[in-house]
Short mmCIF file of the C-alpha atoms (twelve columns), coordinates in Angstrom:
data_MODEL
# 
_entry.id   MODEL 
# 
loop_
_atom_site.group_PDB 
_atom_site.id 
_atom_site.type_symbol 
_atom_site.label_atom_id 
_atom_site.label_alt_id 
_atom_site.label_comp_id 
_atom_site.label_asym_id 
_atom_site.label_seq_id 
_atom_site.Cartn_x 
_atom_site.Cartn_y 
_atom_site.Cartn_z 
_atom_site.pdbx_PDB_model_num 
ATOM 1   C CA . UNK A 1   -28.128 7.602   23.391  1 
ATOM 2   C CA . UNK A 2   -29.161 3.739   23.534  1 
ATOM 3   C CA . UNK A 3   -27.905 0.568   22.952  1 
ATOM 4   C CA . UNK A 4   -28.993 -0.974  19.429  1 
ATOM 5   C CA . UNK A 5   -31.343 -3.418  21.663  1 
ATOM 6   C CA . UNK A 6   -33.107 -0.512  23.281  1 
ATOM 7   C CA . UNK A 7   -33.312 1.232   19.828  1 
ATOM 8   C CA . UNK A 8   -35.202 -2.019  18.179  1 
ATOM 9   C CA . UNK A 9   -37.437 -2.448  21.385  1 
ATOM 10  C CA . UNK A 10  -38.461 1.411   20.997  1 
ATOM 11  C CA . UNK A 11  -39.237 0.840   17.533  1 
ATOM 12  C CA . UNK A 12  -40.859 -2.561  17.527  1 
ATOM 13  C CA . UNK A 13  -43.159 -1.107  19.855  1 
ATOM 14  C CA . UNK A 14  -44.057 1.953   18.225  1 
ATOM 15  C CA . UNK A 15  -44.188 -0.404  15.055  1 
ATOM 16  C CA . UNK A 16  -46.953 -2.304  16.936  1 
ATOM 17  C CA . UNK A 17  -49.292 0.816   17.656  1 
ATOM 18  C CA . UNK A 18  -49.106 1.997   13.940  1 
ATOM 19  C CA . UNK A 19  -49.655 -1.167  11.643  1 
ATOM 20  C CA . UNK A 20  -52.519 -3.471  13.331  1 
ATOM 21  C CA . UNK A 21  -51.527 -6.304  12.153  1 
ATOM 22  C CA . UNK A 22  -48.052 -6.737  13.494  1 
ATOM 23  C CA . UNK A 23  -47.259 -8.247  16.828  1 
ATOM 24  C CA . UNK A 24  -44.215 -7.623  18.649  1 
ATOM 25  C CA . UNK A 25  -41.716 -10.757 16.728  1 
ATOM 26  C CA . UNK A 26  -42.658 -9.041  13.048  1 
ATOM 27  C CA . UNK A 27  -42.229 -5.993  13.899  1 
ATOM 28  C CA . UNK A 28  -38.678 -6.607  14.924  1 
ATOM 29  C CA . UNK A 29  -37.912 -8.015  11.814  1 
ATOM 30  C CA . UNK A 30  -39.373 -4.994  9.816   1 
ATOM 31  C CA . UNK A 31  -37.068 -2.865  11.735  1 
ATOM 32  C CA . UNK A 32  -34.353 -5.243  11.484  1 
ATOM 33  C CA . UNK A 33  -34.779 -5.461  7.638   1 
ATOM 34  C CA . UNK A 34  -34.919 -1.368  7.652   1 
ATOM 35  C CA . UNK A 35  -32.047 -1.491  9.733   1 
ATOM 36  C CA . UNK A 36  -29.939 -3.410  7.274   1 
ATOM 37  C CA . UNK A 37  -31.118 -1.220  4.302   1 
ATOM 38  C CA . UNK A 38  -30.061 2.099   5.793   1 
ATOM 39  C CA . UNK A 39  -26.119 0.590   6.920   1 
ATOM 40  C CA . UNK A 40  -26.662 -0.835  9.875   1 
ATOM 41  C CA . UNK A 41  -26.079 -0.238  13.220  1 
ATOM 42  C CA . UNK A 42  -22.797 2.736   14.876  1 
ATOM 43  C CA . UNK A 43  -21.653 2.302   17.783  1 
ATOM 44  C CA . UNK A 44  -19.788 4.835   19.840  1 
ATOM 45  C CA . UNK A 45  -16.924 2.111   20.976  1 
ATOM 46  C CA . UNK A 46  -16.543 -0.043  18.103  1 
ATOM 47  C CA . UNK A 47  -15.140 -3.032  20.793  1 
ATOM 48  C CA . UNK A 48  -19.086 -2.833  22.029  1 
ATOM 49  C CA . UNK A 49  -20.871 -3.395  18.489  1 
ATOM 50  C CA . UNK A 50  -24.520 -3.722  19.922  1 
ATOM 51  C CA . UNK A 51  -24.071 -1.044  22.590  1 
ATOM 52  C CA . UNK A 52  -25.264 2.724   22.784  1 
ATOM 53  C CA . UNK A 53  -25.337 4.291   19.008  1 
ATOM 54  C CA . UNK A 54  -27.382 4.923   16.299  1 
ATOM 55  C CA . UNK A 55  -28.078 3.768   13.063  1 
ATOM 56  C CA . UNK A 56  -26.188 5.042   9.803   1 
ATOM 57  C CA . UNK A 57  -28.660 7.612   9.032   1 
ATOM 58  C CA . UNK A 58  -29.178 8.824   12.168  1 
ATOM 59  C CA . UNK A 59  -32.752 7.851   12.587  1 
ATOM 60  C CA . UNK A 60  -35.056 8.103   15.750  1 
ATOM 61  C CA . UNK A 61  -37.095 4.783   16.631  1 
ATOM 62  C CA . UNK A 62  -39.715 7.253   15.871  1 
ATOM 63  C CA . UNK A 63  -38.580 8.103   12.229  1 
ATOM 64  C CA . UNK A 64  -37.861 4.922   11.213  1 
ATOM 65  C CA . UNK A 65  -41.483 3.784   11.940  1 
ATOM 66  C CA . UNK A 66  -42.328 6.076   10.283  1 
ATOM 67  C CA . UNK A 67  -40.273 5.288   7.287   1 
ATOM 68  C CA . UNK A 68  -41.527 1.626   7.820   1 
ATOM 69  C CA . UNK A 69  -44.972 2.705   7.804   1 
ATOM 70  C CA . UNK A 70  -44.768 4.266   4.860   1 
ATOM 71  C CA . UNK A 71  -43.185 1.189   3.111   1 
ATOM 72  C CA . UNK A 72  -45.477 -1.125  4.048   1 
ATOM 73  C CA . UNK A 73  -48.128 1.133   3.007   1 
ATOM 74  C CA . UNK A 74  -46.900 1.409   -0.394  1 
ATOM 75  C CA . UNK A 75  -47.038 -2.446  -0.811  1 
ATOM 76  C CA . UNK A 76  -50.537 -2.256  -0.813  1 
ATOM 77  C CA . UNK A 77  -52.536 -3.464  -4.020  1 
ATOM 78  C CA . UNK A 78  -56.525 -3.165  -5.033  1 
ATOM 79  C CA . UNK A 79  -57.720 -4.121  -8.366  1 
ATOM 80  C CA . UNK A 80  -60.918 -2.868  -9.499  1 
ATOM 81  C CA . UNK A 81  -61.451 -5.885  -11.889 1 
ATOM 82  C CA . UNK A 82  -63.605 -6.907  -14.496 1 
ATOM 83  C CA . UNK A 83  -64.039 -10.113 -15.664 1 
ATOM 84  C CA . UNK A 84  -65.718 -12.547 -18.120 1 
ATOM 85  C CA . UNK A 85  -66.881 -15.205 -16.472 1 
ATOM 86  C CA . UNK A 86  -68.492 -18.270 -17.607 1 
ATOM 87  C CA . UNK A 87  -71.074 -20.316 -15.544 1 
ATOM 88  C CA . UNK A 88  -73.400 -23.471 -14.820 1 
ATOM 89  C CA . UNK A 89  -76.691 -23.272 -13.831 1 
ATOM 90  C CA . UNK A 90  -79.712 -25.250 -14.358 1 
ATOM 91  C CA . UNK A 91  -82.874 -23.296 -14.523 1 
ATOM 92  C CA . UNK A 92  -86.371 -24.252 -14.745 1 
ATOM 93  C CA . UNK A 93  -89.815 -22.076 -15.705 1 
ATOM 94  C CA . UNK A 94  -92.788 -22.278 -16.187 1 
ATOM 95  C CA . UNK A 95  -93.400 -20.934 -19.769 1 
ATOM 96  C CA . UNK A 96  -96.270 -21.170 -22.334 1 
ATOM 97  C CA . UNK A 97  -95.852 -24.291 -24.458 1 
ATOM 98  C CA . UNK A 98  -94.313 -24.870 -28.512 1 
ATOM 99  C CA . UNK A 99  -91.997 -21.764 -28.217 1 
ATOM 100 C CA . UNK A 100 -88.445 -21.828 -29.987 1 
ATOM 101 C CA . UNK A 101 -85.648 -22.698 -28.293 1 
ATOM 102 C CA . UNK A 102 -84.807 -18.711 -28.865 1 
ATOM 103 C CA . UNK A 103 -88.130 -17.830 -27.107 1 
ATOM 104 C CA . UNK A 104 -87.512 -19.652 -24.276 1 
ATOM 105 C CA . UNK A 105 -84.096 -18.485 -23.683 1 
ATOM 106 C CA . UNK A 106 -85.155 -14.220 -24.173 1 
ATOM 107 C CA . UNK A 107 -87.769 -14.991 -21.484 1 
ATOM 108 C CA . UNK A 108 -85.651 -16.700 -19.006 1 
ATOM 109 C CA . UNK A 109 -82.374 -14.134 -19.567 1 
ATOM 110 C CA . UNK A 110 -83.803 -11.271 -17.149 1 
ATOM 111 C CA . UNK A 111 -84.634 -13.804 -14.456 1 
ATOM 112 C CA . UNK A 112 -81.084 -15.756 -14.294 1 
ATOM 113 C CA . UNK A 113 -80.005 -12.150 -14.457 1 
ATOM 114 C CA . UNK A 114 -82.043 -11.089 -11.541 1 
ATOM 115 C CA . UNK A 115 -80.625 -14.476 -9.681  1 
ATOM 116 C CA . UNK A 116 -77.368 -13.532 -10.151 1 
ATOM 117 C CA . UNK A 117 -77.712 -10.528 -9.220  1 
ATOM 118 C CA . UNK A 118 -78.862 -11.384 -5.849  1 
ATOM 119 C CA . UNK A 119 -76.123 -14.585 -5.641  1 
ATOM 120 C CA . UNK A 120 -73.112 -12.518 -6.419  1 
ATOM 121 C CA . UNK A 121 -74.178 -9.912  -3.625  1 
ATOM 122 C CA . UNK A 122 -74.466 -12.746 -1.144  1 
ATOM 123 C CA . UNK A 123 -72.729 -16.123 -1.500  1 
ATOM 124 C CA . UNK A 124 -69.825 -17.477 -3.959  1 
ATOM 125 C CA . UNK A 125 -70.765 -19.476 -7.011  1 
ATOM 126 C CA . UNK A 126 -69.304 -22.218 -8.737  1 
ATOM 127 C CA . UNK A 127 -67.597 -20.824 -11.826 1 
ATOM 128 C CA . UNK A 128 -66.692 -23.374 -14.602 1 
ATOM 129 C CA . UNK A 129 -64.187 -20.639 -16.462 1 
ATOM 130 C CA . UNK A 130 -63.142 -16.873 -16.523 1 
ATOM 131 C CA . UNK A 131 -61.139 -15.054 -19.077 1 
ATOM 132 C CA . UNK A 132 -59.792 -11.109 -19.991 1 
ATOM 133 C CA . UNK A 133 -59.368 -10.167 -16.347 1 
ATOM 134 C CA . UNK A 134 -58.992 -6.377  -16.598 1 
ATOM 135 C CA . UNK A 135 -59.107 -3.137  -14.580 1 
ATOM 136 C CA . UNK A 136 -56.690 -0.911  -13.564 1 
ATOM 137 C CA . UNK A 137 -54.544 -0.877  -10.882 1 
ATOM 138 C CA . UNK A 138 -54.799 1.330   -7.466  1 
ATOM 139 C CA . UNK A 139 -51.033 1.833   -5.494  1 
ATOM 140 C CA . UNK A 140 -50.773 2.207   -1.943  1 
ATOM 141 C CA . UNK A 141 -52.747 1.773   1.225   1 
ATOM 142 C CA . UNK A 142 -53.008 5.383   1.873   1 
ATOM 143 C CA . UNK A 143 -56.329 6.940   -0.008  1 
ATOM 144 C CA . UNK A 144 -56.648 10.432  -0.973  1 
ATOM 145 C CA . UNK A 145 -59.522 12.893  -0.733  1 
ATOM 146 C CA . UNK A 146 -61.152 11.676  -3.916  1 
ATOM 147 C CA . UNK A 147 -60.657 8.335   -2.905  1 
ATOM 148 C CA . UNK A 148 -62.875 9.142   0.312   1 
ATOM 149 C CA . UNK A 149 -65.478 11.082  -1.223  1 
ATOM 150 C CA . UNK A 150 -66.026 7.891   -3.498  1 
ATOM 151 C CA . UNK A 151 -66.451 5.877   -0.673  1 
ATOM 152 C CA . UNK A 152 -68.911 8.678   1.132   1 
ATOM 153 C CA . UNK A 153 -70.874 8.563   -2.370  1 
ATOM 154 C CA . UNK A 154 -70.941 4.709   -1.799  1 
ATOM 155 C CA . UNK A 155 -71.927 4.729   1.736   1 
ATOM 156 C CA . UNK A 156 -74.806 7.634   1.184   1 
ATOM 157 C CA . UNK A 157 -76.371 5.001   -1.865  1 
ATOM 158 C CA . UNK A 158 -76.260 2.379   -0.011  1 
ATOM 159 C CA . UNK A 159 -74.339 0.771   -2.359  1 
ATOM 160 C CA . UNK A 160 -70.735 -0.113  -0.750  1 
ATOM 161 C CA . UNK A 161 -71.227 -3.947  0.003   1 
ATOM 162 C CA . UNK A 162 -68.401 -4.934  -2.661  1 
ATOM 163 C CA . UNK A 163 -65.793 -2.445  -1.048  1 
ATOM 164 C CA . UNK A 164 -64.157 -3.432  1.865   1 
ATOM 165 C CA . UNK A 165 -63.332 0.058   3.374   1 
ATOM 166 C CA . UNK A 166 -66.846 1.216   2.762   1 
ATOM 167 C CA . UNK A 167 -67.934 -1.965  4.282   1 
ATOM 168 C CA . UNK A 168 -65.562 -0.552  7.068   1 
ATOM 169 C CA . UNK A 169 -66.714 2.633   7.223   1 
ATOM 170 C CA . UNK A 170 -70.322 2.520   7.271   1 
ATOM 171 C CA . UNK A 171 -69.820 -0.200  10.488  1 
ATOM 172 C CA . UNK A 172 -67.549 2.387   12.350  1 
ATOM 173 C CA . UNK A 173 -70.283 5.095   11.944  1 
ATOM 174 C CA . UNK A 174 -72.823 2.259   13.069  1 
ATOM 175 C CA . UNK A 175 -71.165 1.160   15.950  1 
ATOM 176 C CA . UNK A 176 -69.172 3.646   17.619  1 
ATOM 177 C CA . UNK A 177 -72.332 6.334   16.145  1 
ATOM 178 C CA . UNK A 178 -69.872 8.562   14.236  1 
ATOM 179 C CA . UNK A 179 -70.857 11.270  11.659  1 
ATOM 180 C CA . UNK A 180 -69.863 11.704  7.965   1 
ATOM 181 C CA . UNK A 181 -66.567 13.241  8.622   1 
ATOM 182 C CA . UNK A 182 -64.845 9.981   9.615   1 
ATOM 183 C CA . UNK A 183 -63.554 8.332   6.795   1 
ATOM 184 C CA . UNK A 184 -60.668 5.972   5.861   1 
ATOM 185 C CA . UNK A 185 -57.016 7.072   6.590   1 
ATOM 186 C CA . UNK A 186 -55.272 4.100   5.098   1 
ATOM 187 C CA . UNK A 187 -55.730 0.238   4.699   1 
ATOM 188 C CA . UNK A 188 -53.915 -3.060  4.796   1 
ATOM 189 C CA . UNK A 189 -53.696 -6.475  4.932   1 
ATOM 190 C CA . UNK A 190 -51.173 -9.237  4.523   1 
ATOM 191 C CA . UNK A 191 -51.518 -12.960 3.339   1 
ATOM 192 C CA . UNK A 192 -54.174 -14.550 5.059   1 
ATOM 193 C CA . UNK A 193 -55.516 -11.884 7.133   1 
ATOM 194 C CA . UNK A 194 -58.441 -9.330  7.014   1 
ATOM 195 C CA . UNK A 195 -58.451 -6.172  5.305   1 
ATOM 196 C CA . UNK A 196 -57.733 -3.523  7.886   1 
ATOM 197 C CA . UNK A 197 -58.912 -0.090  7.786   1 
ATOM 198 C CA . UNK A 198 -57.599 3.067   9.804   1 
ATOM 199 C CA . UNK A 199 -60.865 5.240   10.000  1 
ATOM 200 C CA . UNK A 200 -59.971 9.093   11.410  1 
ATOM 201 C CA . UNK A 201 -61.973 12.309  11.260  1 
ATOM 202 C CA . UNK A 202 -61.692 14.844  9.082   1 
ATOM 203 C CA . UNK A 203 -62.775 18.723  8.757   1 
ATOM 204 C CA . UNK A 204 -64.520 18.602  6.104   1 
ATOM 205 C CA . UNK A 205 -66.453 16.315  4.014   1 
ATOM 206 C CA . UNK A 206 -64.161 16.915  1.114   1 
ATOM 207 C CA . UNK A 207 -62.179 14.530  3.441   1 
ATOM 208 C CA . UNK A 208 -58.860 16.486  2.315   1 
ATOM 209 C CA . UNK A 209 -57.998 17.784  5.897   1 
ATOM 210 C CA . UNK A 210 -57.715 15.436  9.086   1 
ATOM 211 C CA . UNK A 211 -59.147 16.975  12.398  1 
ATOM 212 C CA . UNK A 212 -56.320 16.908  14.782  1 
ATOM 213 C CA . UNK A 213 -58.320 18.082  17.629  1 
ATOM 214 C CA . UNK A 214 -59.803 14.792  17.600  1 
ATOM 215 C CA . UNK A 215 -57.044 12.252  19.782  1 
ATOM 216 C CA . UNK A 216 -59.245 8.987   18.405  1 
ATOM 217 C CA . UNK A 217 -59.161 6.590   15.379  1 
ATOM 218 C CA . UNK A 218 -60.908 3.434   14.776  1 
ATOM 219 C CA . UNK A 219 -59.589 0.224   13.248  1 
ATOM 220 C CA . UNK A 220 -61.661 -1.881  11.741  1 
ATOM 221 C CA . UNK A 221 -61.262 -5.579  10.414  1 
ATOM 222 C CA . UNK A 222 -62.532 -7.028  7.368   1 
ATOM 223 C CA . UNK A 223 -62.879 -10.408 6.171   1 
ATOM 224 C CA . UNK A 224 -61.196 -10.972 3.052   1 
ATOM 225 C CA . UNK A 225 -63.104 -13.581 1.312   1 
ATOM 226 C CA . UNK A 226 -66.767 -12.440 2.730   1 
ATOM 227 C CA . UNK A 227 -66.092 -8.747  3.790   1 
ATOM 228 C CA . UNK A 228 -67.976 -9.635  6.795   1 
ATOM 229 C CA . UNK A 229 -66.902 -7.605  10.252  1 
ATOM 230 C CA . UNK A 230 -63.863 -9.226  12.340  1 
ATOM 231 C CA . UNK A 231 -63.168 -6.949  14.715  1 
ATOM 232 C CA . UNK A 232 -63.086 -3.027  15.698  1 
ATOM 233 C CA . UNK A 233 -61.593 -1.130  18.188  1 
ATOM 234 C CA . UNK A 234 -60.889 2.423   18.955  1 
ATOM 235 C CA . UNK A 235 -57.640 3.796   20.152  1 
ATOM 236 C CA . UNK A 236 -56.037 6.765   20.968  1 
ATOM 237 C CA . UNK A 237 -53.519 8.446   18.307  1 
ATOM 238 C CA . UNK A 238 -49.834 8.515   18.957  1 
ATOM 239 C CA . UNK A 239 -48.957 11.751  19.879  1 
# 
């Protein structure tokens, strides 16, 4: 047995291992708030309210991270968006003279497209209005196997600069020199801090199976306005 301020130090520092972003203080209060939602706290001597016990439902430190985990997972959100966006530019060419306004405009429309092309995929722009954003909506932090191959398929085109766990991905493989069987796990994020994406290996490249003979992971940090690298590291998995 142990006292409730063992069982939230056990916890808060499991807590700390699993989620990347937490320190130590938020953790506690994510337990603290799971805590609450399950009962509370039993002691064996009721006169001794904070002393040796467990919670209502029984829970491990280790199960309730677990259960935590998983919550915090689920609050994760990713739109794949479209929208209609209008802009200001001013563009000059050098065009053959006494052509329609009409002319002028079909011969410049596939270079402003070609410039935006190339300014969307590397700086922000100055929009002056955007309407009918649409796209549907992706749940939780934790992908599935189709979700990875997607991401594979992105990586092997060379085409997975506007995904953040591609983005992640590809600069695991890069810089720790992984193969194509390590793929994302889950992500997250909270306000004002980088995307952050748990990379493990897998069996296959169907990316349905993780490879549990393999005691590593990588984490990887994002940017969440440029999807520039923050930070990686590589730590050993929880037994």
């Amino acid at each position: 047995m142990t006292t409730l301020a063992g069982w939230r130090t056990s916890a808060a520092n499991l807590l700390v291992e699993e989620i990347p972003l937490q320190t130590f203080d938020s953790s506690v209060l994510l337990i603290d708030a799971y805590l609450a939602s399950v009962g509370g706290w039993v002691p064996d001597d009721v006169g001794d309210p904070t002393g040796e016990g467990a919670p209502v439902n029984g829970d491990t430190p280790e199960e309730a991270v677990a259960a935590i985990v998983e919550q915090q997972l689920d609050r994760m959100y990713r739109l794949d968006a479209t929208l209609q966006v209008e802009l200001t530019l001013q563009f000059v060419s050098n065009l053959a003279p006494g052509q329609s306004d009409e002319d002028v405009r079909s011969q410049m429309q596939p270079l402003i497209e070609a410039l935006l092309e190339v300014e969307f995929g590397s700086s922000l722009l100055n929009f002056s209005n955007f309407t009918n954003l649409s796209g549907p909506i992706i749940t939780g932090g934790t992908l599935d196997a189709v979700q990875r191959v997607e991401i594979q398929g992105l990586i092997a085109t060379a085409s997975f600069a506007h995904d953040p766990r591609a983005v992640a991905v590809n600069a695991a493989r890069n810089i720790y020199a992984l193969d194509d069987l390590w793929n994302v796990e889950n992500y997250y994020t909270e306000v004002n801090q980088p995307i952050v994406t748990i990379i493990r290996k897998y069996t296959t490249l169907t990316y349905v199976t993780i490879d549990t003979a393999e005691t590593l992971r990588y984490v990887i940090g994002v940017n969440r306005d440029t999807y520039v690298i923050e930070s990686g590291i590589k730590t050993s998995i929880s037994s």
